[in-house]
C-alpha positions in Angstrom: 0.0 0.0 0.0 1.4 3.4 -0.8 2.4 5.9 2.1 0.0 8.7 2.7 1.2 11.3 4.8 -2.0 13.2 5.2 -3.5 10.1 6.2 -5.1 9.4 9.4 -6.5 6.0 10.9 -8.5 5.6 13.3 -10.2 2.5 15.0 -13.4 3.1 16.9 -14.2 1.0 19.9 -12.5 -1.6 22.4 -13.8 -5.0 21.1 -11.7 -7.5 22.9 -8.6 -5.6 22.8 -8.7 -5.8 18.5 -9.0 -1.8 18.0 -6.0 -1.2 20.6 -3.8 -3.9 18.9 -4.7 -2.9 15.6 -3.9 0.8 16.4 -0.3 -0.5 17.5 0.2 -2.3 14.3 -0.2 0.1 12.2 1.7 2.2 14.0 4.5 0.0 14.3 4.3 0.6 10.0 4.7 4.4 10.0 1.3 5.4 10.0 -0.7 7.6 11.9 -3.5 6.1 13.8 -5.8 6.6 17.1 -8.0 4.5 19.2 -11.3 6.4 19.8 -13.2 4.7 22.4 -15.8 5.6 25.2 -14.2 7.8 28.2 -16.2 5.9 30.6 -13.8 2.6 29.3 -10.7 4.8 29.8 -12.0 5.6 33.4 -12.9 2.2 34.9 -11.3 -0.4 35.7 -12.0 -2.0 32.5 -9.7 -0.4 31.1 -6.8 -2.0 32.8 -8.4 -5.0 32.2 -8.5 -4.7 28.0 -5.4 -3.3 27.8 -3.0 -2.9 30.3 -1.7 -4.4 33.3 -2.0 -3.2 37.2 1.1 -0.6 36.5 0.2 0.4 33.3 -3.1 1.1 31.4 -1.6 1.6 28.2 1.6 -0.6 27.6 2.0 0.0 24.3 1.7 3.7 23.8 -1.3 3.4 21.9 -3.0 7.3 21.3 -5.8 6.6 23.2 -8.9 9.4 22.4 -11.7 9.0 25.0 -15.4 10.5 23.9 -17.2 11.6 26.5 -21.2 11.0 27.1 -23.5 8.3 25.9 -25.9 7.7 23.1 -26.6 10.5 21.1 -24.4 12.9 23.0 -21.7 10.1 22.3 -22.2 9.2 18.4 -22.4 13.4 18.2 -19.0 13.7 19.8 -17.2 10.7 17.8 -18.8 12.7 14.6 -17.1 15.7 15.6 -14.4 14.2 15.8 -14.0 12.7 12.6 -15.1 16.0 11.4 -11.8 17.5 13.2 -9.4 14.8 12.1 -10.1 14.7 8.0 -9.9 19.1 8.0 -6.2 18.1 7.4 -6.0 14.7 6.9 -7.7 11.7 4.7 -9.9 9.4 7.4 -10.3 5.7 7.4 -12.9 5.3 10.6 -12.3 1.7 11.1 -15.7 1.1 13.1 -15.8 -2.0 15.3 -19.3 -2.6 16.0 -19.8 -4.7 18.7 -23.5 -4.3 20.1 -23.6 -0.6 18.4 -25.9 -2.3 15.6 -28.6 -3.2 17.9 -28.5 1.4 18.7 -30.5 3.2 15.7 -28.8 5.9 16.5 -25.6 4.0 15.1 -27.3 3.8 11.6 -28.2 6.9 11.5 -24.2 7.7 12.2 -23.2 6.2 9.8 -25.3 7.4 6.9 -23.9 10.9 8.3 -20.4 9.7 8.2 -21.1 8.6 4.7 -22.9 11.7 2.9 -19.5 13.4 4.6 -17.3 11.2 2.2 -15.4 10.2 5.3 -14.2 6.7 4.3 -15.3 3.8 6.3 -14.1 0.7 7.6 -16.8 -2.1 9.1 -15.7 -5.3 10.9 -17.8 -7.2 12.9 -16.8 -9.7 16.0 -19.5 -12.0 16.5 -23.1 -11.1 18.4 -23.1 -8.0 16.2 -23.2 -10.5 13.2 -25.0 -12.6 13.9 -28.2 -11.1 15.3 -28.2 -8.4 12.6 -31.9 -8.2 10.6 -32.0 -8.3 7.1 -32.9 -4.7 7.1 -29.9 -3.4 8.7 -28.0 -5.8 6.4 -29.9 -4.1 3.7 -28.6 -0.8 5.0 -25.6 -1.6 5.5 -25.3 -2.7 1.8 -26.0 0.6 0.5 -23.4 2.3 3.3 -20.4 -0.3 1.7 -19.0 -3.0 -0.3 -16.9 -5.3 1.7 -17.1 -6.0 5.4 -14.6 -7.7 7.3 -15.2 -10.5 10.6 -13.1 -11.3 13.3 -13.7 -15.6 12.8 -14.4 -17.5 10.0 -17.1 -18.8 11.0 -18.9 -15.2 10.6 -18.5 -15.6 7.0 -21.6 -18.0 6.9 -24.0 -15.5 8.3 -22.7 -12.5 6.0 -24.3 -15.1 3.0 -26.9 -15.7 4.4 -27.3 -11.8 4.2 -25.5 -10.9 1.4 -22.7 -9.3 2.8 -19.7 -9.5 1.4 -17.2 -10.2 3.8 -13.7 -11.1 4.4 -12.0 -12.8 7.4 -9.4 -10.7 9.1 -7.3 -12.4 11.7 -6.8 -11.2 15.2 -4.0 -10.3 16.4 -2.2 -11.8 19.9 -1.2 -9.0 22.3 2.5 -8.4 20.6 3.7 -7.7 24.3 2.7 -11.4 24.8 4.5 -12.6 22.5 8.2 -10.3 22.5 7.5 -11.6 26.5 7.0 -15.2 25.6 9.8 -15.7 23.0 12.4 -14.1 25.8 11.4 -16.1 28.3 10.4 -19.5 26.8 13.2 -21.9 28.1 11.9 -21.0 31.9 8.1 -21.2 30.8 8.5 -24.7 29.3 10.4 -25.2 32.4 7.7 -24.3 34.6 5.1 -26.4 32.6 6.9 -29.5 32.9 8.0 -29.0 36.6 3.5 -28.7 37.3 3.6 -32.6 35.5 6.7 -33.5 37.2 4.9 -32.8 40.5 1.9 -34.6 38.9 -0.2 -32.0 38.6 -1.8 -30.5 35.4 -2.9 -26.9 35.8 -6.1 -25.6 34.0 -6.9 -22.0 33.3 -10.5 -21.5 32.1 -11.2 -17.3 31.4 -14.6 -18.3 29.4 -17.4 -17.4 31.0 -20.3 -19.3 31.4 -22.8 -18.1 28.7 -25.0 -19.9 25.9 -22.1 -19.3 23.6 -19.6 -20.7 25.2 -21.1 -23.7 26.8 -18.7 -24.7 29.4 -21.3 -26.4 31.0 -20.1 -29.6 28.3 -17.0 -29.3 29.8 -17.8 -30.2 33.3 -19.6 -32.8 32.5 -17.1 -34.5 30.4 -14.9 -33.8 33.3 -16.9 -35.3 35.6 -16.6 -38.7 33.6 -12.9 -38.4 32.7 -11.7 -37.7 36.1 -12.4 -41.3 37.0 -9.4 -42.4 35.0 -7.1 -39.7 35.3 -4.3 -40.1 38.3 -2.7 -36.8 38.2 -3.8 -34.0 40.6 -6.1 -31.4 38.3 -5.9 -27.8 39.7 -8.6 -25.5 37.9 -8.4 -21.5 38.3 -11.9 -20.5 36.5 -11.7 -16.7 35.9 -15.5 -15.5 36.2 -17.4 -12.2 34.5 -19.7 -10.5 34.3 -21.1 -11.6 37.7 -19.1 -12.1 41.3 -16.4 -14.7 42.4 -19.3 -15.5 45.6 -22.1 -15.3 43.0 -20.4 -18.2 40.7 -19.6 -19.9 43.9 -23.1 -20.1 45.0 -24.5 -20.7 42.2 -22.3 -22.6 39.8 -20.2 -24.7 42.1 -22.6 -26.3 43.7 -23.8 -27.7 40.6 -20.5 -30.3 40.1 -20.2 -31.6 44.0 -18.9 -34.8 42.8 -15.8 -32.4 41.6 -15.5 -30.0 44.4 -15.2 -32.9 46.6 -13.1 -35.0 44.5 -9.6 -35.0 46.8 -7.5 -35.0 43.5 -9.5 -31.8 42.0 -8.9 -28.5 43.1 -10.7 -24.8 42.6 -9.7 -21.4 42.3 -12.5 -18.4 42.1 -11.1 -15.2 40.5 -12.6 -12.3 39.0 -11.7 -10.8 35.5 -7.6 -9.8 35.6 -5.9 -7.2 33.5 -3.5 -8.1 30.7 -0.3 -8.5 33.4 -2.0 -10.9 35.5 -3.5 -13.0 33.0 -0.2 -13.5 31.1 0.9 -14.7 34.7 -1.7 -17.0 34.6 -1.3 -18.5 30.7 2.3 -19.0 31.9 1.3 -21.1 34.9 -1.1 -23.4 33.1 -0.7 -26.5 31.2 -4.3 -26.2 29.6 -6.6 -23.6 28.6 -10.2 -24.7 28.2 -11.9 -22.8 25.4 -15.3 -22.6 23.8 -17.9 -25.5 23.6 -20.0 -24.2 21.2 -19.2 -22.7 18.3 -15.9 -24.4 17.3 -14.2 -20.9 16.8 -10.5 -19.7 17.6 -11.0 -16.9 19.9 -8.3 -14.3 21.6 -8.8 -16.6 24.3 -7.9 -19.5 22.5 -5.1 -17.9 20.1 -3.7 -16.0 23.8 -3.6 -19.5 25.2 -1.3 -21.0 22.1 0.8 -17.7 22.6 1.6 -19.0 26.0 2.2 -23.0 25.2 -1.0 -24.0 26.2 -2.8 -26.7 25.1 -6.5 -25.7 24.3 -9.5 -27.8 25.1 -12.7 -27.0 23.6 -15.1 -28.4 20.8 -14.7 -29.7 17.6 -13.6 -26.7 15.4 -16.1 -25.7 12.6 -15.9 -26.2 8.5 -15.4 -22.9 8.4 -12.8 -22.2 10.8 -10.3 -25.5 9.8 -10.8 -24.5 5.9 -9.1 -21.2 6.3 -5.8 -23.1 8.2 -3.4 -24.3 5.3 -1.8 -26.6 8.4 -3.2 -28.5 11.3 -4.9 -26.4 14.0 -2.6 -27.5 17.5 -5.8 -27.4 19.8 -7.3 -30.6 21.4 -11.0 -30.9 20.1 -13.5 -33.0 21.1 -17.2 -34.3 21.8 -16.8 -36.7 25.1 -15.3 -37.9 28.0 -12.8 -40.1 26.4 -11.3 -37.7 24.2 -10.9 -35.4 27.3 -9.1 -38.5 28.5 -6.9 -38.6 25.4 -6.3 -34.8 26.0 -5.2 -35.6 29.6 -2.2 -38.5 28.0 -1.3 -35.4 25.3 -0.5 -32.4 27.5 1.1 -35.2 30.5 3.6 -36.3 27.6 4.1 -32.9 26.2 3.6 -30.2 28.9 4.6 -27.1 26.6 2.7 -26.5 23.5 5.3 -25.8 21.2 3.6 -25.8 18.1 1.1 -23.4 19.7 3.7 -20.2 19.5 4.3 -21.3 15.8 1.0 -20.8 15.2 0.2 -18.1 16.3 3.8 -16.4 14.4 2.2 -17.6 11.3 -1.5 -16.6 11.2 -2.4 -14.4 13.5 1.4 -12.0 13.9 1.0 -8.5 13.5 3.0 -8.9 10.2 0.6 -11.4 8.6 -2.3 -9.5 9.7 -1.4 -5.7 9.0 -0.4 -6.5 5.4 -4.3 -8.1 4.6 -5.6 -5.2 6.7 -3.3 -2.3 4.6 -4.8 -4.2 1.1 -8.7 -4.0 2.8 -7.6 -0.4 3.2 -6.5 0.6 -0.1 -10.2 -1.0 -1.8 -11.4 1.7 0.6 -9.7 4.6 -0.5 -10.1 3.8 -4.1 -13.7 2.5 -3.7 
């Protein structure tokens, strides 16, 4: 893509970390580009949480732009903004929509961003997809061309309303990785000294929703712990709701487990970036999505690390757009789990995990499909 030094980029929004990661790339490739994203993010403790550690809410250096109010008073103030930014300088407004499509008021933004020739940028990451209505799709249609998705597996419902749509990988936390790559002999140290002790350490940070469907998990648990000999030492990271609220009301669902003398559990709430690279770095498995057979950050963060992942039998879609094997342990019962159990006992470090991730989903492999996406924009 050529250089453009009156250009401007800008990703909108905080959809699992993508916008802030994104921002960096581009960055990182001489170009100019802000994260615009709701003030009351910056403010809480989310924000932390998304993107930086205990120390450090922005580790990167990202050019974080906070818009104040909500709603209306919110879409007017990102408008204004775009309205500032392309005076001087060409705009790409790379909108991550997240639950904004369910808001009118969104629609009506961005049929005022587009009579202002102000180009635009969609990509969707999942419930924004695929709960849209036809007539929104039919909207949309008129607004742009080409739309890009987060997973493969979005692709499906963007035919089903004529969308055209292309998949964009996400990008791992680059800190995570520059972290992991200096420091892998001690963390493939640390993962075999947990078997060693005969112990296997499980991270689960998927919450418990219809998505996700952990629920399968614990069930096949509950029938492969009868065969397994090792100690099994689960932290289960829980959100939206309270460490005592999952402990009353979750736990006491799988007795047979909490009482099991070889199974252990540990309650935390949701941990910024630093703390949950501790924890990836401290497990032997990650247990992913039961659902919808899609790599998620959580599951692409956990082959980072050297997990191994655990989750459900990965969709058409997903395993078609892999030219090589995908290193995660699917499955559908109890006796795979099992077979999972043998895998990461005789190889506690997920090696192929890290190679992975260098090769689909590095800032390098996924700026340069990004930059081509961008240059059908500006000569759209």
């Amino acid at each position: 893509m050529k250089r453009y030094d009156d250009l401007i980029i800008a990703q909108v929004g905080y959809v699992a970390n993508v916008p802030y990661f994104l921002t960096y790339a581009l960055m990182s490739k001489g170009f100019e580009s802000i994260n615009l994203l709701p003030e009351d993010i910056v403010n809480s403790k989310f924000a932390k949480i998304f993107y930086g550690s205990r120390y450090n809410g922005n580790p990167l250096n990202v050019r974080l732009i906070p818009i104040k109010g909500t709603g209306l008073v919110y879409i007017n103030k990102l408008a204004h903004k775009f309205k500032y930014f392309s005076r001087e300088k060409f705009l790409i407004a790379h909108l991550h929509i997240g639950s904004a499509l369910r808001d009118h008021l969104f629609l009506w933004f961005l049929e005022k961003l587009y009579k202002k020739k102000i180009k635009l940028a969609f990509e969707f990451h999942g419930t924004d997809l695929r709960n849209l209505s036809s007539s929104k799709a039919k909207f949309l249609r008129y607004i742009y061309n080409t739309f890009l998705v987060s997973t493969p597996d979005l692709i499906t419902y963007c035919e089903a309303l004529e969308l055209p749509c292309m998949w964009l990988p996400n990008v791992v936390d680059p800190y995570y990785i520059l972290f992991i790559k200096n420091k892998i002999e001690n963390i493939i140290y640390n993962k075999k000294h947990n078997i060693e002790k005969g112990l296997i350490k499980v991270l689960i940070p998927t919450r418990l929703d219809e998505h996700k469907n952990l629920q399968l998990f614990y069930e096949m648990l509950s029938e492969a712990v009868k065969n397994i000999d090792f100690y099994i030492h689960i932290t289960h990271i829980v959100w939206p709701e309270t460490v005592d609220a999952f402990i009353n009301r979750v736990l006491p669902t799988y007795k047979h487990l909490t009482k099991n003398k070889n199974i252990k559990f540990k309650v935390l709430p949701l941990q910024n970036r630093y703390d949950l690279l501790s924890l990836y770095l401290d497990s032997n498995v990650v247990i992913g999505q039961f659902k919808l057979g899609i790599l998620s950050l959580t599951e692409l963060e956990a082959l980072a690390t050297l997990n191994h992942v655990i989750m459900s039998r990965l969709n058409v879609r997903t395993k078609a757009v892999y030219s090589s094997e995908v290193p995660v342990c699917s499955i559908n019962d109890s006796s795979e789990l099992g077979k999972c159990f043998d895998r990461i006992i005789s190889e506690p470090a997920n090696l192929s995990g890290l190679e992975f991730i260098e090769r689909y989903h590095s800032i390098e492999k996924v700026i340069n499909m990004l930059l081509s996406y961008y240059y059908n924009v500006i000569h759209w």
